[in-house]
N, C-alpha and C positions, 0 to 999 in steps of 0.2 A: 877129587877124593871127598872132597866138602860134599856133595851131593850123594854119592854113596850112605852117608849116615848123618842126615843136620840135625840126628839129636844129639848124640855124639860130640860131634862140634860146636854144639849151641853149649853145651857141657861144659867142653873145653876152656871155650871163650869166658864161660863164668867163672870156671875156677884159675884162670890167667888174671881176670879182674880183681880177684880177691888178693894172690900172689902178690901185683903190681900196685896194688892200695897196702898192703902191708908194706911193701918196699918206699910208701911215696911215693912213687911214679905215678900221678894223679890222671895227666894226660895218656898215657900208655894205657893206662885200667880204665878210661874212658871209649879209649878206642874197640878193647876187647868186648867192653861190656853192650856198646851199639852194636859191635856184627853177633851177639849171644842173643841183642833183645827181635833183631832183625830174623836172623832163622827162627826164633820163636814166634814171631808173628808170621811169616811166609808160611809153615808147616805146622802151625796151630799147635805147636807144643808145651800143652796146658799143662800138663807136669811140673816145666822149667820155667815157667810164667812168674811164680811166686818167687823161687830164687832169684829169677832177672831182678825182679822187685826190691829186695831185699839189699841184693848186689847193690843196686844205684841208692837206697838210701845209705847201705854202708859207707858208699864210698860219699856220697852229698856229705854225710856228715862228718867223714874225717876229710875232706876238703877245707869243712867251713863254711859250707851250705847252707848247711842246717841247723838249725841252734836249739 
């Protein structure tokens, strides 16, 4: 199904990471956010490039990453 639509998916994945960082679930939002950043780079999904981005500083920083 994934390959039907990996914008879609790469979507998805980001808005799971956000979800799962609001929840604390640091490692779960980690997980979604690599297979969001991964179809973005496989399918050059320059659109969602900026939100991956965004994604992993939100979450670096409410980990404690980032100061």
């Amino acid at each position: 199904m994934e390959a039907l639509n990996p914008a879609l998916y790469a979507e998805a994945s980001l808005l799971a990471t956000m979800v799962e960082r609001q929840n604390q679930e640091y490692a779960t939002a980690l997980t979604y956010l690599a297979r969001g950043e991964q179809l973005v780079r496989e399918h050059n999904l320059t659109p969602l490039a900026m939100r991956a981005a965004f994604a992993r500083g939100n979450l670096l920083a409410n980990h404690g990453e980032i100061a």
